[in-house]
Structure formats: structure tokens, C-alpha cells
TILUMNU-260257 format. One record per residue (C-alpha): residue in three letters; x, y, z. Coordinates in steps of 0.1 Angstrom, whole numbers, padded with zeros to 4 digits, always signed. Example, Ala and Ser with C-alpha at 12.3 -4.5 7.8 and 13.67 -1.06 7.14 Angstrom:
// TILUMNU-260257
Ala+0123-0045+0078 Ser+0137-0011+0071 
This chain:
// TILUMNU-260257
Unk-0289+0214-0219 Unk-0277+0189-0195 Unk-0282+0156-0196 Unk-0284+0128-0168 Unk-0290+0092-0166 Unk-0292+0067-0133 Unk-0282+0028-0139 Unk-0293+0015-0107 Unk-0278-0027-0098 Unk-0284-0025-0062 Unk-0275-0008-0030 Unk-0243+0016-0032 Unk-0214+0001-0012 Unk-0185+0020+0000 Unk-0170+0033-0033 Unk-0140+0050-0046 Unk-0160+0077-0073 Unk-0133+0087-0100 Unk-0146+0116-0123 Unk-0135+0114-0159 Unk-0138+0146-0180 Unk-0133+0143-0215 Unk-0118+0173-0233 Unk-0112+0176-0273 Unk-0085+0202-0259 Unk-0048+0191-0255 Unk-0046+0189-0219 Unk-0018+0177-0192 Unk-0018+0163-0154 Unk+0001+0156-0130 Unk-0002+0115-0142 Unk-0006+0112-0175 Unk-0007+0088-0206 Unk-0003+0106-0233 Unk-0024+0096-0270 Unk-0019+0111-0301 Unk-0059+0118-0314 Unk-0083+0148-0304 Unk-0104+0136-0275 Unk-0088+0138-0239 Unk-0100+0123-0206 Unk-0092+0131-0172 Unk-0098+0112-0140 Unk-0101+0129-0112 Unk-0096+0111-0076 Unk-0099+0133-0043 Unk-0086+0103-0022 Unk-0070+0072-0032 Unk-0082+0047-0008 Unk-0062+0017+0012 Unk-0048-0011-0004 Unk-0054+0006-0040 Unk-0014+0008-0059 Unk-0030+0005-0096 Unk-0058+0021-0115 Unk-0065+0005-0146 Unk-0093+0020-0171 Unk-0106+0006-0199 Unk-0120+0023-0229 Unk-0141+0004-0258 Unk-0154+0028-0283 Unk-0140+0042-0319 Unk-0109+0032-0306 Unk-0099+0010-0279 Unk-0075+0016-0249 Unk-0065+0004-0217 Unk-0044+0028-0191 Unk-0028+0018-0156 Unk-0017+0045-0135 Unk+0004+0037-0103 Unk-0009+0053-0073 Unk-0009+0061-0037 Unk-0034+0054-0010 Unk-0041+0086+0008 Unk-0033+0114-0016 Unk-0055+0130-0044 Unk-0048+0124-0082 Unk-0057+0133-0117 Unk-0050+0106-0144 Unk-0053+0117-0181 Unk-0062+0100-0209 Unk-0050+0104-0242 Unk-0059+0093-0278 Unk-0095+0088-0276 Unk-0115+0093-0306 Unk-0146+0113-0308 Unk-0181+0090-0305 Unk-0200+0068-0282 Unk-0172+0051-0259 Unk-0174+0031-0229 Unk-0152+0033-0197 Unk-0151+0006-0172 Unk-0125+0010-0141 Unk-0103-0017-0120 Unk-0083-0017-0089 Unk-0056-0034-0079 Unk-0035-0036-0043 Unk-0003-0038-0063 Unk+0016-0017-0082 Unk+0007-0015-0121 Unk+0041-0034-0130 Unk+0029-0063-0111 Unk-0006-0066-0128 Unk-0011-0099-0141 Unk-0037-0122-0152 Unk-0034-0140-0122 Unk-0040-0106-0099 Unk-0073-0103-0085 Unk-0084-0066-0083 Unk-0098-0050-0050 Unk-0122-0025-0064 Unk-0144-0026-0100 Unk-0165-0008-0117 Unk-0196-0010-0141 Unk-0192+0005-0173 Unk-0203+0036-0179 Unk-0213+0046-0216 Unk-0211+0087-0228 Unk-0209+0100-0260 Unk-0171+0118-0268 Unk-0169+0150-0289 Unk-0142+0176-0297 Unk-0163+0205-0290 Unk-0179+0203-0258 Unk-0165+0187-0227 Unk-0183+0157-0210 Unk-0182+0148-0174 Unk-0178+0109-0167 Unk-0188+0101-0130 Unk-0176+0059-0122 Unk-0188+0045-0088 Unk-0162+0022-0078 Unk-0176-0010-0053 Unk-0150-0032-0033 Unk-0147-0061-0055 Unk-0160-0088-0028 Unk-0196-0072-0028 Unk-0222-0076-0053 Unk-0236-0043-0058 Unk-0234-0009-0069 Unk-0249+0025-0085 Unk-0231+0039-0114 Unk-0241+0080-0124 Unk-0231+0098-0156 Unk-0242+0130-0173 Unk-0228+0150-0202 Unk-0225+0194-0191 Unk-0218+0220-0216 Unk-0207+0241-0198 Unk-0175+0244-0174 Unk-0149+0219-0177 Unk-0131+0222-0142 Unk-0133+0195-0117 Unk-0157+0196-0088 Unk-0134+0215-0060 Unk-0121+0242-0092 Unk-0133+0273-0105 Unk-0125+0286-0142 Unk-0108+0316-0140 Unk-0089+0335-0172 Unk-0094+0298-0188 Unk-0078+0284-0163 Unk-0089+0262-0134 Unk-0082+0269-0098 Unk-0092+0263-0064 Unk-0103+0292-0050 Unk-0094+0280-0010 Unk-0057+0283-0018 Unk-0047+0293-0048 Unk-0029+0328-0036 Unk-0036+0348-0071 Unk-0073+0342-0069 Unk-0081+0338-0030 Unk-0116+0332-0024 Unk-0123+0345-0063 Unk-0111+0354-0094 Unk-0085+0380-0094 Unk-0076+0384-0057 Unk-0045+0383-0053 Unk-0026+0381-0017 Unk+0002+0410-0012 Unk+0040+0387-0011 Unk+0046+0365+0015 Unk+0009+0354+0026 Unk-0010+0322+0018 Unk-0045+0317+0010 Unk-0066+0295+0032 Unk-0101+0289+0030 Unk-0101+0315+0002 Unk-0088+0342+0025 Unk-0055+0356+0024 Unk-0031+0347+0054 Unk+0005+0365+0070 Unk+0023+0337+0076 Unk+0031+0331+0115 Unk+0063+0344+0126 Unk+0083+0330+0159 Unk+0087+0350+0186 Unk+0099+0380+0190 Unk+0094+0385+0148 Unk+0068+0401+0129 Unk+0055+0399+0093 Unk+0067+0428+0074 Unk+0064+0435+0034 Unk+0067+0396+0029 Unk+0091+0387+0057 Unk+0099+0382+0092 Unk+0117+0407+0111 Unk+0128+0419+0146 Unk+0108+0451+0152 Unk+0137+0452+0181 Unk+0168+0454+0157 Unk+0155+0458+0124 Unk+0165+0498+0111 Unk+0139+0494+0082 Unk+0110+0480+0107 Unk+0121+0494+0140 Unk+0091+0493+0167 Unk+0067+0485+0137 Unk+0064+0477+0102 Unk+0077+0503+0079 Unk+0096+0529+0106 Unk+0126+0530+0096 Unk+0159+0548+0116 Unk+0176+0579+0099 Unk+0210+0575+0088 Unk+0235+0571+0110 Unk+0209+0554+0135 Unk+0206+0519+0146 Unk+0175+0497+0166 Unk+0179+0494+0194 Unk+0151+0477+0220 Unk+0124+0490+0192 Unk+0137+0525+0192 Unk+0159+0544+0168 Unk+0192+0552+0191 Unk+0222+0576+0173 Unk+0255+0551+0169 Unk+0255+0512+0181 Unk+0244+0510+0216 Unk+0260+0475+0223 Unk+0300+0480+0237 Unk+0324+0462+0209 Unk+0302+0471+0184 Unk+0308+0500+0160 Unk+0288+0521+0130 Unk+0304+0506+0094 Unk+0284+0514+0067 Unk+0251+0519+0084 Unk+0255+0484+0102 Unk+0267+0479+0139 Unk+0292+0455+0133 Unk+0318+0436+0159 Unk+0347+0452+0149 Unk+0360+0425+0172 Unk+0346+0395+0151 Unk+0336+0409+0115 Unk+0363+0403+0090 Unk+0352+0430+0070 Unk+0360+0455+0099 Unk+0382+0440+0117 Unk+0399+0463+0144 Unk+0381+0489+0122 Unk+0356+0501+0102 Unk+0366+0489+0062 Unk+0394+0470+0077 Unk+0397+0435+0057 Unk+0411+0406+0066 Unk+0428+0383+0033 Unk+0409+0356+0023 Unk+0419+0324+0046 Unk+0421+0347+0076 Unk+0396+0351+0104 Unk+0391+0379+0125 Unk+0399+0373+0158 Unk+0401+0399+0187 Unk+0401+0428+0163 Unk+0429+0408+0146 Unk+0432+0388+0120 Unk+0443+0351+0125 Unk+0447+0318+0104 Unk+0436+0296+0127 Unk+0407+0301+0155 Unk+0425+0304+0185 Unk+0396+0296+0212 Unk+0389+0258+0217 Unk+0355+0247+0207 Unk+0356+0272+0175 Unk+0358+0263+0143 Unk+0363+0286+0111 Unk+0329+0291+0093 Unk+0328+0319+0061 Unk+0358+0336+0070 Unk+0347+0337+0110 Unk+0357+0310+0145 Unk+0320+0303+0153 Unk+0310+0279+0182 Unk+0295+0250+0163 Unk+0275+0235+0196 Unk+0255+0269+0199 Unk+0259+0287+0167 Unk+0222+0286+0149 Unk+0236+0293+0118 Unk+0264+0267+0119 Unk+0248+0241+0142 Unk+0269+0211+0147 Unk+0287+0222+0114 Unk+0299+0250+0086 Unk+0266+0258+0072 Unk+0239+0238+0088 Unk+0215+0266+0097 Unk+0186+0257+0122 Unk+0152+0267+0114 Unk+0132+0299+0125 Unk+0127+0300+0160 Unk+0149+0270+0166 Unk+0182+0272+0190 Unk+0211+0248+0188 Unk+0218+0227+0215 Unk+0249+0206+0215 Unk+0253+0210+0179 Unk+0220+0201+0175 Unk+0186+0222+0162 Unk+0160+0219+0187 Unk+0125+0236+0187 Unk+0122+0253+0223 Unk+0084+0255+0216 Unk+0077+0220+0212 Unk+0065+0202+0245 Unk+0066+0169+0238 Unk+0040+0145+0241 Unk+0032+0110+0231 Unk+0030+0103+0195 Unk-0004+0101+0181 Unk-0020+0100+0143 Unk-0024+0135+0132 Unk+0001+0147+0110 Unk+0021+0161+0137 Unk+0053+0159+0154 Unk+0041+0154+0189 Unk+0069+0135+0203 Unk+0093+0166+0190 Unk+0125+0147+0177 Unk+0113+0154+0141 Unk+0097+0132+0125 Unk+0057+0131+0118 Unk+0032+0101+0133 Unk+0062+0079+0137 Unk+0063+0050+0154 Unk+0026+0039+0152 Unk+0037+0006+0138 Unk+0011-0016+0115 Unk-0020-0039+0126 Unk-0024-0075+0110 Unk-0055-0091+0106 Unk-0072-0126+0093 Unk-0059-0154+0088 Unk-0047-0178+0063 Unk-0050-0163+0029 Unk-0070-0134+0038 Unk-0042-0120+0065 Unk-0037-0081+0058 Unk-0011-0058+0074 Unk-0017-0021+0070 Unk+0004+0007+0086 Unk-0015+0022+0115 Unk-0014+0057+0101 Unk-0013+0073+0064 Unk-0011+0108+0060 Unk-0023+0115+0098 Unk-0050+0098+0095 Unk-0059+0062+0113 Unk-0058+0031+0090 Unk-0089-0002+0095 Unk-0075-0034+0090 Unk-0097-0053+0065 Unk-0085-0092+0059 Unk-0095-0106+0027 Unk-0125-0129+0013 Unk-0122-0162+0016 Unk-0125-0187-0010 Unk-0129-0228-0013 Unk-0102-0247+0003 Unk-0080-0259-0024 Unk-0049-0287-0018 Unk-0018-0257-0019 Unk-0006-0257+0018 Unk-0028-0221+0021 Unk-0056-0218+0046 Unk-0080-0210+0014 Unk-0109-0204+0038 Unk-0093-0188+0066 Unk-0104-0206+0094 Unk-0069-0214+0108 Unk-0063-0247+0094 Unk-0047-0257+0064 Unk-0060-0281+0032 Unk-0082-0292+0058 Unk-0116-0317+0049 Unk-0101-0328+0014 Unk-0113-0362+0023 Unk-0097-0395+0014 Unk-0097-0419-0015 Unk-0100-0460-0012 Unk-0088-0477-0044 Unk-0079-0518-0048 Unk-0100-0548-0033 Unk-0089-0571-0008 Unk-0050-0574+0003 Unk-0047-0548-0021 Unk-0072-0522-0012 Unk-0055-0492+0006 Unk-0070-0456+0016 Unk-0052-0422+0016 Unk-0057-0387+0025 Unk-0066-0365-0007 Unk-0042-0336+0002 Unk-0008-0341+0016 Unk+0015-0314+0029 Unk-0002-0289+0001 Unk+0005-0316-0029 Unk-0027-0340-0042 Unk-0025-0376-0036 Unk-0030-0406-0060 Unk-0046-0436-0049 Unk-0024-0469-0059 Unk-0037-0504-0048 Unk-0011-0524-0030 Unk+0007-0550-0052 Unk-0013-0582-0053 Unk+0009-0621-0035 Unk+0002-0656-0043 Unk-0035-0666-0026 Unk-0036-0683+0010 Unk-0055-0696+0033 Unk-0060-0667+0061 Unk-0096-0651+0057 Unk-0089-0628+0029 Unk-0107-0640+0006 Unk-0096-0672-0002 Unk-0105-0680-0039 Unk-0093-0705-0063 Unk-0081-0722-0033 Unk-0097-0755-0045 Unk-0108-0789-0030 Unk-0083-0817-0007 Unk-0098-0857-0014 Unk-0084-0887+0007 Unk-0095-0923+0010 Unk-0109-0948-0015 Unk-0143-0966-0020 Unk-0166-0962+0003 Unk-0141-0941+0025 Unk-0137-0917+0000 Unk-0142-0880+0015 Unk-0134-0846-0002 Unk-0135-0808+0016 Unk-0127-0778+0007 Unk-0089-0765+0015 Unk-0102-0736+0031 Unk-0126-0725+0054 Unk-0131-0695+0071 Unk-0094-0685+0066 Unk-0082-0720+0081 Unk-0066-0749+0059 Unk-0086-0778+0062 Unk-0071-0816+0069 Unk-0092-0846+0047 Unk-0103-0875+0069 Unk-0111-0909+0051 Unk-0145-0923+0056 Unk-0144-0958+0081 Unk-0144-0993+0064 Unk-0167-1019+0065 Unk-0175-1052+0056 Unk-0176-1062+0022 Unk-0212-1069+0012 Unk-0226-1076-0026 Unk-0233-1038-0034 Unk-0209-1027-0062 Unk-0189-1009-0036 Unk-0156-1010-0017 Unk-0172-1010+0016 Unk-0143-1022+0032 Unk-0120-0997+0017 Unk-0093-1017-0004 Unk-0093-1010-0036 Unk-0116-1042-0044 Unk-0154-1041-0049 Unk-0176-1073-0036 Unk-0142-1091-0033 Unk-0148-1125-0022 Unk-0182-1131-0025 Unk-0202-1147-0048 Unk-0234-1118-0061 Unk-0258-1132-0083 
């Protein structure tokens, strides 16, 4: 019976899906983390997505694990996951951008997961399906169901109790048991010669020249009588080409081959070429050098191209001691997987793309595995005082504000953020109070004259010091006063 069950938290998001399959089989693959109890899990990725370096997977259940795997965006993996225990367990997946050695508290991940809760046992395999959502979006839909039956991942068929995938595996080509003949290749679940260059044909597993070949001469399988040779795809009696001569079945150059040199079974010692039917020590012709016991020309030979023993590949020539495909017509490099330009190497030069800003600036290569690359920056967070554009907007620790601390002389105001370091607001030192319009306290009173000329005034007013003007005397009347300002009162009358 199969059982299924849909957690639904919003709208699915682009996703990374990683299928676990949990086995209580000793199992292996190709990245593994090995356990020591009886329930094994596999996770299965058909393509690791950009900017993932690290998988991490938790597992809570009977007993608890955590795995990282390191791996590589653009390529397909299978993790496994060993030393689970047998009962109701709970996986929960993590992405990072990094590489798992570089994981750290501090390390935000790009992609998460919700957990996904199945039920382990050691008899019957269970198939663990986790929806991974970019870690900057809110949302996701998680699916697992528990199977029965087959244990082999989604692209694999069982076969002898083995999985394999039908599309290319060559001993089971488009199903079980069908097996290609040596040599071919299964695509698409159908078996394949392999292409031969020009002029060569595929024959029992391997290229030949139906023009030369005595076992395949004209076609597959025809092969010359003894004492025969091919010649133009025809069986011809004794070596057609002058210089050449019948040893052993084989037109050698008698001329060349130290084997027969001057003759058939004629051998030259070992450190000697043959040369002209002769053999030599040293190559005599400039522009040869001595390769396996023979003067080769090293800037045309294919098999010794630009040095002893640096063969060129099938259907390549070597020019200037160099191999060089003469099929290849070269074009302008693009993102395939192919060598358009023809000097060798695959989707080079395409160079990288940088986007955002700030703290969310991204550089990707332009093209991973032949296939073009987006440029995503990063989220944006709250603009914090480290010298980082937080907030990616193109400015840096900008509108931090300012801080006023102290009163009067004192009182000062600074920026919050400085140069990526946070500011503390200290009031200036305080001075001695005077009289110029900042506040002015405790400044006190001036008083001049005597008697009735007796005046007093503040020091200060309105930041100015103030002068104290007497009153003007008078004349001395019987009043109790000093009216005319001497220090006396009512001198020189007489009061009643």
C-alpha cells in the first residue's frame, strides 16, 4: 500500500528537490557518510544548483545526526546516510554557498527546508521527497510518501537487484538484459557504433581502414588470403607500394622498419635505427629525431607530434609539432559544452557577470557545464555601522543619525557612525563662567554709591558686563536719609 501526505505553507518557490531513500540494506554512493546501525538513507540530487557548495541534513529521530556533503553546482549527486535507527525520524535540509569546511554559526545558508517526518524500518524501503526554497522567500510545499515496493531512484530501473539507467547503461540498453555487442554505447536506451573519422569504419569493436586493413578489407569482416595485402579496398598479391616488401604477412619499409631492415627478418641492435635499409646510431636527416628504435619527423609525425610519444588523436594531423583537428572550423566561443573556437578547450573565455551592490554583490562565472549562468545579488538587510553597504543602495553606514549630549558651552553633536566604527557622544569640558550670552549664571550683582545715591545692577546682561552708576546727590533735608550722598544723614539740621 502506498502511502502519501501533502504539508502545504504557501506557494512553491523555485526549489532544489533532494530525494532521500532510506534502506535497512548496507548500501554505498558515490558521497557518502558512513554510520554503523541498520537503517541507510540516500539523497538523491539530479542537479546541484548555483551558489550551493554544502548540503547539510539533519536527522532527529531514535538517534540524532547531522551530515554535510561538499558539492558542486551543475552536476548530479547521491549523498548517503548512515547510522540511522529504525522509527519515526525527521529530516530537515540546509544549503550553504560555501564549502562544508567553512560552515559556521555565523554562515547564513541560501536554500532550507521544512522538515519532513517518515517512519524508518529495516524491511521495507521508504522514499523521502524534501522541497528545498531559496532561503530569502517565505514559502514552500514539502511532499513525502512511504513505497514498498522498488527502491531505485526516479531515473533507475531494478534490474538482477541492481539499479540502472536504462538510457545508457550498455549491459541493459533500453531494458533489462540487452546488452550492446563491444565497442558501442547506449543512448537513449539504444545501442550506438561509435563514430569513426574519416576514411575509418566501425568493425568488431574498432575503427579500421577498409582501404588497408587485410582483416576488413573493402568491408567489415573480408579478409585477404595469405600472402595478400589491401590495397585501395581490394585484396592485391604482395605489397603494391615501391620500398615496401611482404615480412610476415605485413608490407613493411624495408627501408625504415628495424625489424627488416634491408630485408625481411633483418634486425637492427638495440640503440640502432634503421636508416636507408641500414642501420645507424644516430638519425642522419635534419629535422628527425629517434623515436622507438626509428628517425621520425617530429613536426608531422602523428604518432610522435612535437615529441617521442605524443600521439594525436583520431582523425587529428600534426602540424608544426602540434595536433590539430582538420574538421574543426572555428567559430566564436559560445556556452554549450563545445569547443567552438578549436584550440581545445570547452566554453572558455566567457568570463563571469557581477551584480548588486554593497553586501549583496554576486559574481558567477558566465557558463557551468555548457550551460548559461543568471546573476542573482543577495537580500538586503538593515544598515548597520560596519563600513558595508547593509542595504545595498550604493552608499555606505548611511542615515545612522547623530547624537547631542552636554548643555550650553559644553553641548556638542556627532554623527552616530564614523568610518564603519560607532561614535560616543562626550560633552565638551566645562571653563570658568563669563559674561558673553551663554548663559551667564551665578554671575551676581555690581553696587556703587552711598545713601540716597546708592544703585545696584546685575553684572550681566544679555551677554554684556554691566558698569554701576551712582544715583545724583541732593540737598540734605530732615528725612533720615543721605540725600546728599556723604556718608551723613540730616547732617546739619536741626529735625524735631
Amino acid at each position: 500500500m502506498v502511502t502519501s501526505q501533502r504539508l502545504r505553507f504557501g506557494a512553491l518557490t523555485t526549489s532544489l528537490a533532494l530525494i532521500l531513500t532510506v534502506f535497512g540494506l548496507a548500501a554505498c554512493g558515490p558521497i557518502t557518510d558512513s554510520g554503523d546501525n541498520s537503517a541507510q538513507a540516500y539523497a538523491y540530487i539530479t542537479q546541484v544548483p548555483p551558489m550551493v557548495s554544502c548540503i547539510e541534513i539533519v536527522v532527529r529521530g531514535p538517534r540524532n545526526a547531522t551530515r554535510r556533503f561538499d558539492v558542486i553546482a551543475g552536476q548530479s549527486s547521491v549523498l548517503t546516510l548512515g547510522g540511522l535507527t529504525p522509527g519515526v525520524t525527521t529530516f530537515t535540509g540546509t544549503a550553504y554557498n560555501v564549502p562544508c569546511a567553512m560552515v559556521t554559526a555565523s554562515v547564513s545558508p541560501t536554500w532550507l527546508s521544512d522538515p519532513v517526518v517518515t517512519t524508518l524500518t529495516s524491511s521495507s524501503p521508504v522514499m523521502v521527497s524534501l522541497s528545498f526554497y531559496a532561503a530569502a522567500t517565505a514559502s514552500v510545499s514539502v511532499d513525502f510518501q512511504t513505497d514498498g515496493g522498488t527502491s531505485c531512484m526516479p531515473t533507475q530501473t531494478p534490474c538482477g537487484g541492481v539499479c540502472v539507467n536504462t538510457s545508457t547503461d550498455v549491459n541493459n540498453c533500453g531494458g533489462c538484459g540487452i546488452a550492446c555487442m563491444p565497442g558501442q554505447t547506449c543512448s537513449a536506451g539504444v545501442c550506438v557504433a561509435p563514430s569513426c573519422p574519416m576514411p575509418l569504419a566501425f568493425c568488431a569493436g574498432a575503427c579500421v581502414n577498409w582501404q588497408s586493413d587485410p582483416a576488413n578489407c573493402g568491408s567489415c569482416g573480408h579478409a585477404c588470403m595469405p600472402g595478400q595485402t589491401c590495397s585501395a579496398g581490394a585484396c592485391v598479391a604482395g605489397c603494391p607500394l615501391a620500398g615496401t616488401a611482404l615480412c610476415g604477412g605485413v608490407c613493411v619499409s624495408t627501408s625504415t622498419d628495424r625489424n627488416n631492415c634491408g630485408g625481411c627478418g633483418i634486425v637492427c641492435m638495440p640503440g640502432l635505427m634503421c636508416w636507408v635499409g641500414a642501420c645507424v646510431a644516430t638519425c642522419p636527416a635534419p629535422g628527425t629525431i629517434l623515436c622507438g628504435g626509428a628517425c621520425v619527423t617530429p613536426i608531422t609525425d602523428v604518432n610522435n607530434c612535437g615529441t617521442c610519444g605524443h600521439a594525436c588523436a583520431t582523425g587529428q594531423t600534426c602540424v608544426s609539432g602540434a595536433c590539430a583537428s582538420p574538421l574543426c572550423s572555428p567559430s566564436p566561443e559560445v556556452c554549450n559544452g563545445i569547443d567552438d573556437n578549436c584550440n581545445g578547450l570547452v566554453d572558455d573565455g566567457l568570463g563571469s557577470t557581477t551584480c548588486g551592490v554593497g553586501a549583496c554583490q554576486r559574481t558567477v562565472q558566465n557558463c557551468v557545464g555548457g550551460v548559461l549562468q543568471t546573476c542573482t545579488s543577495g537580500a538586503p538587510t538593515p544598515e548597520t555601522c560596519n563600513g558595508v553597504d547593509d542595504n545595498c543602495n550604493g552608499m555606505v553606514d548611511e542615515g545612522l543619525g547623530t547624537t547631542m549630549c552636554g548643555v550650553g558651552a559644553c553641548r556638542r553633536t556627532i554623527s552616530n557612525c564614523v568610518a564603519g566604527a560607532p561614535q560616543a557622544c562626550i560633552p565638551s569640558p566645562s571653563s570658568p563662567e563669563v559674561c558673553n550670552g551663554i548663559i551667564d549664571d551665578g554671575l551676581g550683582n555690581v553696587s556703587c554709591g552711598i545713601g540716597a545715591c546708592q544703585r545696584t545692577v546685575s553684572s550681566c546682561v544679555g551677554g554684556v558686563s554691566q558698569t554701576c552708576i551712582p544715583g545724583a546727590a541732593a540737598a540734605e533735608i530732615c528725612n533720615g536719609i543721605d540725600d546728599n550722598c556723604n556718608g551723613t544723614v540730616d547732617e546739619g539740621l536741626t529735625c524735631p
